[in-house]
N, C-alpha and C positions, 0 to 999 in steps of 0.2 A: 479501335477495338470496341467493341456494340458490349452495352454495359450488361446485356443478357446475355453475354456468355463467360462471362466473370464466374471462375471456379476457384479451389482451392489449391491447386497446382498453378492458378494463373498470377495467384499473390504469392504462394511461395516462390515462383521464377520470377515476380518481377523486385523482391525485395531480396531474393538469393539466399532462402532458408530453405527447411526441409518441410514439406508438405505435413507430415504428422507435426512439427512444431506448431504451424498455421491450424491446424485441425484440432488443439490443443486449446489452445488462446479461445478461438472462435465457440466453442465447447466449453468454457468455462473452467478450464484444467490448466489454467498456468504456474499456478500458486502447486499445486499437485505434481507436477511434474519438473517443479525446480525451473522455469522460463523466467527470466529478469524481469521485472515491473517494467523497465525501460523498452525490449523489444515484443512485451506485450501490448503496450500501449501504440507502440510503431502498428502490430496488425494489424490490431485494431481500428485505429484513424487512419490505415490503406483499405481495410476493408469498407469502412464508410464511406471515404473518398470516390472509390470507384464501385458503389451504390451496390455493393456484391450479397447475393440472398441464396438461403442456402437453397439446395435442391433437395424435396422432400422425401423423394424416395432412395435416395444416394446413402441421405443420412438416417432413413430406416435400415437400409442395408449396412450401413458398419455398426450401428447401432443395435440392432433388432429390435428397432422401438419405433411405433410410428407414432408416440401420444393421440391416436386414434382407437375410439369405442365405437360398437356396431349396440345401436336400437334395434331391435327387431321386433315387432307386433304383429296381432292380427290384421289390423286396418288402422295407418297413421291418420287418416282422417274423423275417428272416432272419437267424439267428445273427451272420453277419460284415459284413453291411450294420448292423446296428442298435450291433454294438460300434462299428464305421467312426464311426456318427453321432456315440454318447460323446463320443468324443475331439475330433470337429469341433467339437462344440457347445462342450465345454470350452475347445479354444481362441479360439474365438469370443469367447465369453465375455468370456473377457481382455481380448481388442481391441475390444470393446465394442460388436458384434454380436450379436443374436439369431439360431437358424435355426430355419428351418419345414423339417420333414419330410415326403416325400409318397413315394408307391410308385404305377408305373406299369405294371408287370407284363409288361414290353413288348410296352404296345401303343400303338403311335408316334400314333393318333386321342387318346387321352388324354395323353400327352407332352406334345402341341401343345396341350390345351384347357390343361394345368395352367401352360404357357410364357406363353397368354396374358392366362390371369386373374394370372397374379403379375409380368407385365411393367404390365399396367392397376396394380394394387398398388404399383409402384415398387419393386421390391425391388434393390435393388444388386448383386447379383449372382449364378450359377448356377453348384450342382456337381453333375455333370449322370452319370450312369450311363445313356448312350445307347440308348435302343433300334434295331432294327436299319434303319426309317425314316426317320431324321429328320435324314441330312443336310443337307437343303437347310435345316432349321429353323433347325441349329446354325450352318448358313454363314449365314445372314439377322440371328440375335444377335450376331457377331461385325461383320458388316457392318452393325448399328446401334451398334457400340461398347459393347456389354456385358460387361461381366468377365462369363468360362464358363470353366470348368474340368471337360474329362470325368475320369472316372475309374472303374478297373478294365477298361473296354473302349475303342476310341477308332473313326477313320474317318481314313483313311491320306491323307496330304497335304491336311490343310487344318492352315491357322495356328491353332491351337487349343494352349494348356496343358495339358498332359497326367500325368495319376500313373497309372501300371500297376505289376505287379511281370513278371518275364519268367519267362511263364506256360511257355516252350518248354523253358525250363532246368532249371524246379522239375518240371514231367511228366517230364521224360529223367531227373532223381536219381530219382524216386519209381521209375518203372520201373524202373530199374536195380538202385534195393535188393532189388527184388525178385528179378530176376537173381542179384543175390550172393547171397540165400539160398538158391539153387535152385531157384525155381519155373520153370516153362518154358514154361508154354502159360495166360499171362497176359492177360486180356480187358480192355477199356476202355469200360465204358459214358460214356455223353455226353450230350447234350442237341443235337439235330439244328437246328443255328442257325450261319448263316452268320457270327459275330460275331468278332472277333479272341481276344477270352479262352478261347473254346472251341477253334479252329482251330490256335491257336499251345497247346496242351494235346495235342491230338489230337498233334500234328507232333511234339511231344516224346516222346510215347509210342512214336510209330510210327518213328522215329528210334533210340531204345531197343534196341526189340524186332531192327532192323533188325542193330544193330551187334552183337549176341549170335548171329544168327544164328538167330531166330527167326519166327514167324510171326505177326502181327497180327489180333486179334480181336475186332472191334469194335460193338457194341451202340450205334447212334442213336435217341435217345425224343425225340419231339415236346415243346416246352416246354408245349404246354397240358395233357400230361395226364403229365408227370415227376414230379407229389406225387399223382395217381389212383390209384384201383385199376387203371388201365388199364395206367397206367406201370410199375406193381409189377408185371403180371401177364407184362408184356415182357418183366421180367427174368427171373423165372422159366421162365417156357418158353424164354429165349436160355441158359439155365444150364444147363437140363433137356432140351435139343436137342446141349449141346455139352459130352459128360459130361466130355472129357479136359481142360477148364478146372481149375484148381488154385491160380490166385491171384485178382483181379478192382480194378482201379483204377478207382473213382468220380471223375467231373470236377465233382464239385460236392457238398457237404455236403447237400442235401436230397436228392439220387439217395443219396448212401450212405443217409441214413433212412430210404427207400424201399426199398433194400434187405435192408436188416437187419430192417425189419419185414416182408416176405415170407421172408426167410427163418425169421424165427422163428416164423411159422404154418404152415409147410410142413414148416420140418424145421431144428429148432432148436441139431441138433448138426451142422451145414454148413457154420455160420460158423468150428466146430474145425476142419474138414479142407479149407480154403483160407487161402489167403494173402490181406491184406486193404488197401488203402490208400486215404483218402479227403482229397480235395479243398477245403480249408479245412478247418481245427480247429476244433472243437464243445466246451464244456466236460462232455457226457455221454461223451465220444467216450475219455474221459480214467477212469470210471467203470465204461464198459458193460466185461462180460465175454465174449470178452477186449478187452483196452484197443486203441481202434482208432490204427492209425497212420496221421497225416496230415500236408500239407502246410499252412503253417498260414504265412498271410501278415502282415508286419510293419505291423498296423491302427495304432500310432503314430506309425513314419516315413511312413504315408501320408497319415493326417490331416495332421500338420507341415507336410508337403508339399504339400499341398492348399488348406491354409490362409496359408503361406509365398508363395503364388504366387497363393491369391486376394488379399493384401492389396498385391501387388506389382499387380495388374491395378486395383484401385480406384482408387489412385493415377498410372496412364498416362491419355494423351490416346487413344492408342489402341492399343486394347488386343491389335490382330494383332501389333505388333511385338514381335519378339523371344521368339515363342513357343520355351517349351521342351518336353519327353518325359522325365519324369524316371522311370527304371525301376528300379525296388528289388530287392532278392533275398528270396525266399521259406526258409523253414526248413523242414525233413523233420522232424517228431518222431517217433522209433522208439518202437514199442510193441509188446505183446505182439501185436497181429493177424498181424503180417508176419513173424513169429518162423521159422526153416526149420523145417520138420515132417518129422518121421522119416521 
């Protein structure tokens, strides 16, 4: 007998019990179910014995539990989504959870495929970094009772669990330090996406600028070509069109990269004579000269919280009640980029 096909009908016929008893033991249900210490311990060291492991997907189906969570982001390979995962997985981990990670790049046709191959899959539950289509998807998982938790961006009035940080708050200090150092005619490039992390960024900026008594100068790049040559090249000519610029706030840690690598092909001493601030912390950002100043979001209280609220939803019958918004505060770290310049 080939020990990889050891089932759970193959120890209860060979110890001559009833399969649910053996399914019971091995489940941790014997004390539950009234089974004797004595022919619990027997399944046990025959399950050992003949190296028997269960089958995952056998025992999601009597179960309807795969202790399996779906990641889902924009791009897993993004410095602050792939930290974000760390920390989930880690606590996962603990609670005795697996997660799958996947990147959608938003684009809500792929959203949807990867929603329904891992809803087919059984997967217990979704933390979900929205693309900018897929409401009706998100309200259809909620109205079949599936733990979902968005996160970093959301979709306004539906009963949905939510972790953001208040993107409007952290863009208003960032702007503003720049204010206090002096700079005056500060630009905000972005990523041209109607989605709430961008919008509530932009609002804090242009709120900023407002209450200084300044002028607003705004750079929007299409998300499909923000890590292109196409996208670099926007910036430069939005630079090189608008000489009296002298600071420049990134809304997103790969627009700064995009950045700083146009500038340094162009004209490598540019990044000295502006003021500089970017949009999630980078651990190069920390290195490069000079040291880039950014807004840098708290990735452990948000996993916590992410993971706090999915294990709160596995647990309800249903899972619209009592949805919460839990919104965290972001940190400025000062660096040399943002320094006043003579």
């Amino acid at each position: 007998m080939k020990k990889n096909n050891i089932s759970i009908k193959t120890i209860a016929s060979d110890l001559n019990i009833s399969t649910t008893t053996v399914s019971f033991v091995l489940n941790g249900k014997a004390k539950e179910k009234h089974i004797s210490d004595e022919l619990a311990r027997k399944v046990l060291e025959y399950a050992e014995k003949v190296n028997y492991r269960p089958n995952p997907i056998a025992q999601s189906l009597r179960t309807g539990k795969s202790n399996t969570l779906v990641l889902m982001v924009e791009d897993i390979s993004n410095n602050f989504f792939a930290r974000l995962a760390r920390v989930i997985e880690d606590i996962a981990y603990r609670k005795g959870y697996k997660v799958i990670f996947c990147s959608h790049e938003n684009d809500d046709k792929k959203v949807e495929e990867l929603i329904r191959y891992f809803r087919f899959r059984m997967v217990d539950g979704f933390i979900i970094v929205p693309s900018p289509g897929i409401r009706n998807t998100m309200e259809q998982l909620l109205e079949d009772n599936i733990p979902v938790v968005m996160v970093d961006r959301y979709f306004e009035n539906m009963p949905c669990n939510i972790v953001v940080i208040d993107n409007k708050e952290a863009a208003h200090t960032a702007t503003r330090h720049l204010v206090d150092n002096g700079f005056r005619n500060i630009a905000f490039v972005t990523v041209d996406m109607e989605q709430t992390q961008m919008l509530e960024r932009l609002q804090g900026y242009e709120d900023a600028v407002l209450a200084a008594g300044l002028e607003s100068s705004v750079l929007k790049i299409p998300f499909e070509v923000a890590r292109l040559a196409q996208g670099k090249n926007m910036i430069y000519n939005f630079i090189s069109k608008n000489t009296d610029i002298d600071a420049i706030f990134f809304a997103t840690n790969y627009l700064t990269q995009s950045g700083l690598e146009i500038f340094n092909s162009k004209d490598p001493l540019f990044i000295r004579k502006i003021g500089l601030v970017a949009f999630d912390d980078n651990e190069f950002f920390k290195i490069y000269n000079p040291s880039i100043t950014a807004v840098a979001q708290p990735l452990a209280d948000m996993g916590t919280e992410l993971m706090r609220l999915m294990i709160s939803l596995l647990k309800r019958k249903n899972v619209k009640e009592g949805s919460r918004k839990v919104v965290l505060k972001a940190e400025l770290i000062v660096r040399s980029s943002s320094e006043a310049r003579p």
